[in-house]
N, C-alpha and C positions, 0 to 999 in steps of 0.2 A: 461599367465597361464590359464585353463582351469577350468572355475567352480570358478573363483574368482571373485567379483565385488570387485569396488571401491566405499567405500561413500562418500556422500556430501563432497565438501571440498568449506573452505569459507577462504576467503584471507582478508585481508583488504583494502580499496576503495585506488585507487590512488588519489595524491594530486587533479587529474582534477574531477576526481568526486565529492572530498573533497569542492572542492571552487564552485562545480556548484550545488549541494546541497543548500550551505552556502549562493550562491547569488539567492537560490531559496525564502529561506527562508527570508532572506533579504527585498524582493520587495516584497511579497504575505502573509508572517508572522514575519510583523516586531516588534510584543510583542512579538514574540519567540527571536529575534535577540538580541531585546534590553534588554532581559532578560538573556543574553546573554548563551541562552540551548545549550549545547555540544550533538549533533549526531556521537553518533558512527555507522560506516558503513561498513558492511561486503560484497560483491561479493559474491554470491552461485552457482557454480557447481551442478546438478544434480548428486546421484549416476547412476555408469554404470555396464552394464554388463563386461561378458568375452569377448565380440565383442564389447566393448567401444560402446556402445548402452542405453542411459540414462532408467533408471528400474522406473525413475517417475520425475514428476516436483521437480523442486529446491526448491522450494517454494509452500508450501499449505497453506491454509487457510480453516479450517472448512470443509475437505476433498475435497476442489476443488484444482486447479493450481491458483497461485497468484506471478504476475511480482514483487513485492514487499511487505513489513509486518515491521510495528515498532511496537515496546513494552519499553514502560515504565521501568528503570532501576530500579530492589531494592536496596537496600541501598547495601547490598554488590557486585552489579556488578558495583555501584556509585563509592565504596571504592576504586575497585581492576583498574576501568577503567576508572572511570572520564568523563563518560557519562552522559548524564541524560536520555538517549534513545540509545537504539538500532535499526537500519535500517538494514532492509535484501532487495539483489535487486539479481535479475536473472543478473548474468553477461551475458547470452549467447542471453537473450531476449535485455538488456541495449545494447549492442552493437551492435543489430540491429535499431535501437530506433530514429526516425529523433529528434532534438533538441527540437522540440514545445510537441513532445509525451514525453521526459523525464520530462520536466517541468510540463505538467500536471499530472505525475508518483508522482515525489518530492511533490507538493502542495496539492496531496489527501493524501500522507502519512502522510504529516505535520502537514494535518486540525485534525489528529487524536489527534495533541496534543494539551491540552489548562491548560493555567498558573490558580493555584489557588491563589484566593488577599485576605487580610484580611481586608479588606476595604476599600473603595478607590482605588486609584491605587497602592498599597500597596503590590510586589508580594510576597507571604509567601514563606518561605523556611526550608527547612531539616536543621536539626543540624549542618552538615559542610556548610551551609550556598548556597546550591545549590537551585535553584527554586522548588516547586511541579509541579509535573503536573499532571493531570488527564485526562483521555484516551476520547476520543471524538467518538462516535462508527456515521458509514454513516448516512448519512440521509434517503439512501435507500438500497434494497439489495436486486435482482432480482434472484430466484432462478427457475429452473422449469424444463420442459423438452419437446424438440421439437414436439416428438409423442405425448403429450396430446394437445397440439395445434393445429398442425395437423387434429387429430379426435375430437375435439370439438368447436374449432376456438374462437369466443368470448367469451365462456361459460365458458373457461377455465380460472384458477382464475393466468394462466401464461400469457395469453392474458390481463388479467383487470392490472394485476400491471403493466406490458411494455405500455397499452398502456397508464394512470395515468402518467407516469414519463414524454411519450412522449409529453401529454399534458398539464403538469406542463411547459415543456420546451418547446412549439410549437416554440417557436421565434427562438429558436438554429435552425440553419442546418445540421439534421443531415442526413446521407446517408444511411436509412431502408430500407432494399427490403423484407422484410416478409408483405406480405399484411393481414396477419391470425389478428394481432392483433389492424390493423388500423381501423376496426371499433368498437372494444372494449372499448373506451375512453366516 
């Protein structure tokens, strides 16, 4: 039909996502495991045009594109769903995704959660006896844009944070080819 889009549509994770999630969590957050947090997990579809033409990313974050997003369940999405989190993931990006790039997808969404204690190891909980959590925001978060790089190269305050994190992490390998902001650091 002509002149119609279709919106987001979000399905829920199959079992294989379910356990690969679960053994993400597992190895790399296992006071999440042992606290035993319920992720709920949704697949997102982009909407599409009338020419089945997606009209924007499945996923934003803070008006960018983002391959994944979790949030903290309120009490009533706790009640209705038995979650304690909600996960959003790009079905059409996850399926392109070798196994090592999902895992570090899983464990930066995961770092977002962290267990509240009441002292000790003690983890506090809601009324139905489900853990707290509270949201854990990045440790970094690079925003900026090519053509101020470009025209001002290290000056630019998109050159000092890229090149700061680069040098936070020199020991990683990583594979940069923008030379604008390598002597920024």
């Amino acid at each position: 039909m002509k002149g119609v889009s279709v919106p987001k549509t979000y399905t829920k994770a199959n079992a294989g996502v379910r356990e690969f999630v679960d053994a993400v969590m597992e190895e790399y957050h296992p006071e999440l495991h042992g606290a035993n947090v319920r992720i709920g997990i949704l697949m997102v579809q982009p909407s599409v045009n009338d020419k089945g033409q997606p009209t924007g990313p499945a996923i934003s974050f803070h008006g960018h594109s983002a391959t994944a997003c979790i949030k903290i369940a309120s009490t009533k999405d706790r009640t209705i769903h038995e979650y304690d989190a909600i996960m959003q993931i790009d079905e059409e990006r996850w399926t392109f995704m070798p196994e090592e790039q999902r895992t570090a997808l899983i464990d930066h969404e995961l770092s977002h959660l962290k267990l509240e204690y009441e002292g000790g190891n003690v983890v506090k909980t809601h009324d139905d006896l489900r853990p707290v959590l509270k949201s854990q925001p990045d440790d970094f978060m690079l925003t900026g844009f090519h053509h101020v790089i470009e025209r001002h190269g290290k000056h630019a305050l998109e050159a000092q944070s890229l090149g700061a994190v680069i040098a936070k992490h020199a020991q990683l390998e990583f594979d940069f080819k923008a030379n604008a902001f390598e002597s920024a650091a």
